[in-house]
TORLO-462239 format. One record per atom (N, C-alpha, C, O): y, z, x; residue in one letter. Coordinates in steps of 0.05 Angstrom, whole numbers, plus 32768, in hexadecimal, padded with zeros to 4 digits. Example, Ala and Ser with C-alpha at 12.3 -4.5 7.8 and 13.67 -1.06 7.14 Angstrom:
# residues 2
7F8E809C8108a/7FA6809C80F6a/7FBE809C8108a/7FBE80A9811Da/7FD3808E8101s/7FEB808F8111s/8001809D8102s/801780A1810Cs/
//
This chain:
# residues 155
887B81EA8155x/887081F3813Cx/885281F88140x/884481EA814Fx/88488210812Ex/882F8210813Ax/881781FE811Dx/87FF81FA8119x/882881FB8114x/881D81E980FFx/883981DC80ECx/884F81E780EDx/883581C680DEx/884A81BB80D3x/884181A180BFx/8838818C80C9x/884581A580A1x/883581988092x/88488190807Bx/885B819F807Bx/8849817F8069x/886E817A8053x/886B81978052x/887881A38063x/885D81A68042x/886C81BD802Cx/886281DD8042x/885F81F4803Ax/886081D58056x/885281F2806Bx/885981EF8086x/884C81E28097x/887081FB808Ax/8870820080ACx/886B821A80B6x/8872822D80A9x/885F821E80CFx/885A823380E1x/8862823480FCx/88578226810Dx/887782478102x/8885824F8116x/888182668121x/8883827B8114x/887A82648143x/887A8282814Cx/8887827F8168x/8889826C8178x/888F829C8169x/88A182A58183x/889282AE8194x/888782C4818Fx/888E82A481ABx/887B82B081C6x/888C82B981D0x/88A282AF81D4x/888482D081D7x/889282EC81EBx/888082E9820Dx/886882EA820Fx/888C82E8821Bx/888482E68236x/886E82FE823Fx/886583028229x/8861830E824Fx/885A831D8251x/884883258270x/884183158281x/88438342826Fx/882B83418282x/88218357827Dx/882D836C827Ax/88058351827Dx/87EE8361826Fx/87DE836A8287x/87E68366829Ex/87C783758281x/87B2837E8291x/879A83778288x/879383848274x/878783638292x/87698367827Fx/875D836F8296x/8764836B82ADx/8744837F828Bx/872F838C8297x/873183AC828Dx/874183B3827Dx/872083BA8297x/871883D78283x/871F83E7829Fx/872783D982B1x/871D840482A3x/8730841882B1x/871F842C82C5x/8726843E82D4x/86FC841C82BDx/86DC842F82CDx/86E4841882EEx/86EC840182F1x/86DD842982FAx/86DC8429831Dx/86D184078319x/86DC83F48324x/86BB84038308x/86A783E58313x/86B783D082FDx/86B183B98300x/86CB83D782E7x/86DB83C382DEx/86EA83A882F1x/86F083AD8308x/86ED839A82ECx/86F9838682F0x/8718838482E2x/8720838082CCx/8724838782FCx/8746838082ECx/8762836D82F9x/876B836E8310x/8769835F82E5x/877A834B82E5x/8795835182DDx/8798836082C9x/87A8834782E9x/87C0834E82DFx/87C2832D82D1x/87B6831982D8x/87D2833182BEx/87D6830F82B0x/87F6830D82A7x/88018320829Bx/880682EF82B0x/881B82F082A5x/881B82DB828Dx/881282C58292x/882682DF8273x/881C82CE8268x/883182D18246x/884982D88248x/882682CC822Dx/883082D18218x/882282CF8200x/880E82C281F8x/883682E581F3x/881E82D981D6x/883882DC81C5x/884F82E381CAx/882582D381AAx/883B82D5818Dx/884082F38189x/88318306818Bx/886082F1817Fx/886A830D8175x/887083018163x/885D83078155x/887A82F58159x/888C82F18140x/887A82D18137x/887382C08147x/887782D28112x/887682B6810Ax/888882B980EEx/888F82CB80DFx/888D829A80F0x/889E829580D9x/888C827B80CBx/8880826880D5x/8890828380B0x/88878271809Ex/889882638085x/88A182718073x/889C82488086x/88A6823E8071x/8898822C8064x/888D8218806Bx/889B8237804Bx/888D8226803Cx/88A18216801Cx/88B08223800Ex/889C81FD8019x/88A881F77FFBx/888E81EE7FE8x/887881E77FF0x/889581F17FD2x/888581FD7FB9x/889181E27FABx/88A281D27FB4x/888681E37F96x/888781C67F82x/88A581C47F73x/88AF81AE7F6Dx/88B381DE7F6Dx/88BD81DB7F66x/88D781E67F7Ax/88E881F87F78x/88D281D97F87x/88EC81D37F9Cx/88F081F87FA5x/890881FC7FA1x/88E982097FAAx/88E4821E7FB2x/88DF82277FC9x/88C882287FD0x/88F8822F7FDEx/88F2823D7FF6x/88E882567FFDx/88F782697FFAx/88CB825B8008x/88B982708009x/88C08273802Dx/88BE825F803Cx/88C8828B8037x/88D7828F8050x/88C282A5805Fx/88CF82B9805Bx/88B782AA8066x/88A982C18075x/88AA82C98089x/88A682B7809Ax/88AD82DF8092x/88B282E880BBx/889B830380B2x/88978310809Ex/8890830180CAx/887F831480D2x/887F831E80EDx/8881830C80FEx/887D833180F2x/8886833E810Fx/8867834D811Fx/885A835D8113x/886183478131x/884483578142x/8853836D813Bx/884B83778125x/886683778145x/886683978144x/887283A8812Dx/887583C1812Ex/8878839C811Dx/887683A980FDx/886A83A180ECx/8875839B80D7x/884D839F80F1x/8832839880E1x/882D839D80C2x/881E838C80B7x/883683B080B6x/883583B580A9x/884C83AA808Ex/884E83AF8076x/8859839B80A1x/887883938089x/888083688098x/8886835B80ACx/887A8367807Dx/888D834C807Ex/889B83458073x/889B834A805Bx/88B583318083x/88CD8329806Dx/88CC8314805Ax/88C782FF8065x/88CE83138044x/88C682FA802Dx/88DF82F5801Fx/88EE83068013x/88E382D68021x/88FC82D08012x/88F782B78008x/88E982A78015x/890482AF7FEFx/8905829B7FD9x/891982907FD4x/892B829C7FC7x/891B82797FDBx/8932826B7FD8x/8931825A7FCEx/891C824D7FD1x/894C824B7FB7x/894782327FA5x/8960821A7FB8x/8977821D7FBEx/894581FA7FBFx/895F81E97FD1x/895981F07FEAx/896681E87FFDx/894382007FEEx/893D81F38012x/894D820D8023x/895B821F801Ax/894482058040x/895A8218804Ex/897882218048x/89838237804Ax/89838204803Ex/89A2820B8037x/89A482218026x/89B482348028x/898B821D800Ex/899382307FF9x/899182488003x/89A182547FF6x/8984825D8016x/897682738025x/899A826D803Ax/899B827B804Fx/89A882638037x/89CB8266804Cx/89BD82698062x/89C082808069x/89AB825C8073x/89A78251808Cx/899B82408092x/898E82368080x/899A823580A8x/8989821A80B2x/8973822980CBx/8969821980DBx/896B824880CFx/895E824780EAx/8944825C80D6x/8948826980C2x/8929825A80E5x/8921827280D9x/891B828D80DFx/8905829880E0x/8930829480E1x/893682B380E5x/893D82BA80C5x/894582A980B4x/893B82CF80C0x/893E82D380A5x/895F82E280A3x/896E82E3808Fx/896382EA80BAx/897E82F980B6x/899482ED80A5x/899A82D680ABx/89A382F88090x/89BC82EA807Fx/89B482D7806Ex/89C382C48067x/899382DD8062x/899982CB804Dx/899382E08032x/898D82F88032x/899782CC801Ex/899082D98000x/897782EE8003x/896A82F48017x/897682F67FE3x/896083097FE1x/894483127FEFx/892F83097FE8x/894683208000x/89288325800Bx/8912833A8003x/891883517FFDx/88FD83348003x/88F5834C8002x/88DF83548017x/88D783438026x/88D5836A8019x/88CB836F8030x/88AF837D801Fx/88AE83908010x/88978366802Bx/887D83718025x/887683898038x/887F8389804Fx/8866839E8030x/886283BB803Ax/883E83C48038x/882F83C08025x/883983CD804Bx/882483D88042x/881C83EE8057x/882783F0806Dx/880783FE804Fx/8808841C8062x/880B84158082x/880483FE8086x/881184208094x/880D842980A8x/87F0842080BAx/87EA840D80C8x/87DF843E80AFx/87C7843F80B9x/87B3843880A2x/879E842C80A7x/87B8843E8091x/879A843C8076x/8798841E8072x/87AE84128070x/8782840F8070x/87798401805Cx/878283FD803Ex/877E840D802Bx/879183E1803Dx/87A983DC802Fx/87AB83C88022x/879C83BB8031x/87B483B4800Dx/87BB83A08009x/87D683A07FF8x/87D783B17FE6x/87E983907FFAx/87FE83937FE5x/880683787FD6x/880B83627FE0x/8805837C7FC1x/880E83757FA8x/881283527FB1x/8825834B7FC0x/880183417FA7x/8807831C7FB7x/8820831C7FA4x/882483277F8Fx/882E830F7FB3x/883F82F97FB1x/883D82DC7FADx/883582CD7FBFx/884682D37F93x/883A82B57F8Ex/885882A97F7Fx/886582AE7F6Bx/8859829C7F8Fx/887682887F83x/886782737F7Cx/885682767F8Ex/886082617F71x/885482467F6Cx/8838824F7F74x/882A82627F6Fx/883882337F84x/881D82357F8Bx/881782437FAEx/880382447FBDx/8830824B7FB1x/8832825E7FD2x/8831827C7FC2x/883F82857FB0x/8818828B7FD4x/880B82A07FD2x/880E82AE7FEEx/880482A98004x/882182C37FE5x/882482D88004x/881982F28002x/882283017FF0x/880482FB8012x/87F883168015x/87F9831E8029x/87F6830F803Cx/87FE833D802Dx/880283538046x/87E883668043x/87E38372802Ex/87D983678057x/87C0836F8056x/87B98389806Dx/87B683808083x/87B8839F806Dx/87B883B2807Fx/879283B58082x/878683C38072x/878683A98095x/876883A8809Ax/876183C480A2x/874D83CE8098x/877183D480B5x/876583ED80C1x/878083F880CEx/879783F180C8x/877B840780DEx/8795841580E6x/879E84038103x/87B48407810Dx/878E83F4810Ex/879083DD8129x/879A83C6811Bx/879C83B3812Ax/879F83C18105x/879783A480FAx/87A6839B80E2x/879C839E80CCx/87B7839380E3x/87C2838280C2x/87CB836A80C4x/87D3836280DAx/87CD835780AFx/87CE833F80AEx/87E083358090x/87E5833F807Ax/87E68321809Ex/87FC8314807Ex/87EE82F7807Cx/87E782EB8091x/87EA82EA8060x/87DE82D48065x/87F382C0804Bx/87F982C98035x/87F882AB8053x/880B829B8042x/87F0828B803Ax/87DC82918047x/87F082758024x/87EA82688017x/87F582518009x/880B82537FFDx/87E8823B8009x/87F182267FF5x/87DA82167FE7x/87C2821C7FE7x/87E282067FDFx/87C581F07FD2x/87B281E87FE6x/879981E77FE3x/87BE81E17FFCx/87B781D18015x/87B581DF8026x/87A681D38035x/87BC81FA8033x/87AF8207804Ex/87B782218040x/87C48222802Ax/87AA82438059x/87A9824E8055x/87B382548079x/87AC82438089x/87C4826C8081x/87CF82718093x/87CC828F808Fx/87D4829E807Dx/87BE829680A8x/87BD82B980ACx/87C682C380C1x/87BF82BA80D7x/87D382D380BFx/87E782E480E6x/87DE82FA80DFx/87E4830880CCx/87C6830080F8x/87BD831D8101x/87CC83238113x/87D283138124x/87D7833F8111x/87E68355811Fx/87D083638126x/87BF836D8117x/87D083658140x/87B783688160x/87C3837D8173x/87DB837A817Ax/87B48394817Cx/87B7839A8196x/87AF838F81B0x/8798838581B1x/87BC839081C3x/87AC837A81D9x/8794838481DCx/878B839781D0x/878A837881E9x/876E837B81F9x/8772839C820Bx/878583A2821Ax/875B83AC8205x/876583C7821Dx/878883CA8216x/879D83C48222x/878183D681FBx/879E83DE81F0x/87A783F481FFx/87BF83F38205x/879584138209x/87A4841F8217x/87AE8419823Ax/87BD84268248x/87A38406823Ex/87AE83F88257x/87C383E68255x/87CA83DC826Ax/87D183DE823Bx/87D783CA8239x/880183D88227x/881483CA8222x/87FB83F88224x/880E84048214x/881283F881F9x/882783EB81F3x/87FB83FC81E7x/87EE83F181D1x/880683DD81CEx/881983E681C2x/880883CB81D3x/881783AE81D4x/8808839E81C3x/87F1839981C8x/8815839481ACx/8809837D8198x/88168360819Ex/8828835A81AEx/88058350818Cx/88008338818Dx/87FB832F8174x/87EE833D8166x/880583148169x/87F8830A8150x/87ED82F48154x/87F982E1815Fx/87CB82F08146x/87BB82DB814Fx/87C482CF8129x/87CB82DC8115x/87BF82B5812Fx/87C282A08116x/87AB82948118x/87A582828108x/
//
């Protein structure tokens, strides 16, 4: 877990990888690297009144996350893992592409979910509660055209 608190957990999937750092001029310096970063985070959160707040966010569909609400915990959401697939009602936060964006928060209790499009490189979803605040930027690597604009999400 990359954090884990009673009413806020944070989960992410490292994808294996190999990248390139350094720039592409004759006097650059370059490295091949094998290594990983976050593609995927999942967030669960419970709310005061017994309220499952479910979230997946993906590096490479920046612009959209899955949000689901469930009453009774995982059982009530008909799974125990957090993948969101096969449970109740979802909805999917949206926001442009390329433009500078924000869509519509989401507030069940006192858990506050926003999808934030910063620029056309850049968007972010940020959960909320009384007690912390959790943000996943969707990143191009480092030397994105060396890299076949490959993302990453920093927390």
């Amino acid at each position: 877990a990359m954090h884990s608190s009673r009413h806020l957990q944070v989960n992410a999937m490292f994808v294996p990888d190999t990248f390139q750092l350094g720039g592409v001029c004759k006097f650059c310096t370059h490295k091949q690297v094998h290594g990983s970063f976050v593609k995927t985070v999942y967030v669960h959160a419970l709310t005061s009144t017994d309220l499952t707040v479910l979230l997946e966010y993906n590096a490479d569909m920046p612009s959209r996350a899955k949000l689901k609400v469930c009453q009774g915990g995982l059982a009530g959401c008909g799974e125990t893992t957090p993948s969101l697939a096969g449970a109740v009602p979802e909805k999917t936060l949206m926001v442009s592409q390329s433009k500078p964006e924000t869509a519509t928060p989401r507030i069940i209790d006192e858990v506050t979910v926003q999808l934030n499009r910063k620029h056309k490189r850049e968007a972010s979803v940020t959960v909320s509660n009384e007690e912390f605040v959790v943000e996943v930027t969707s990143r191009f690597l480092g030397w994105a055209d060396v890299n076949s604009h490959k993302k990453r999400l920093d927390i």
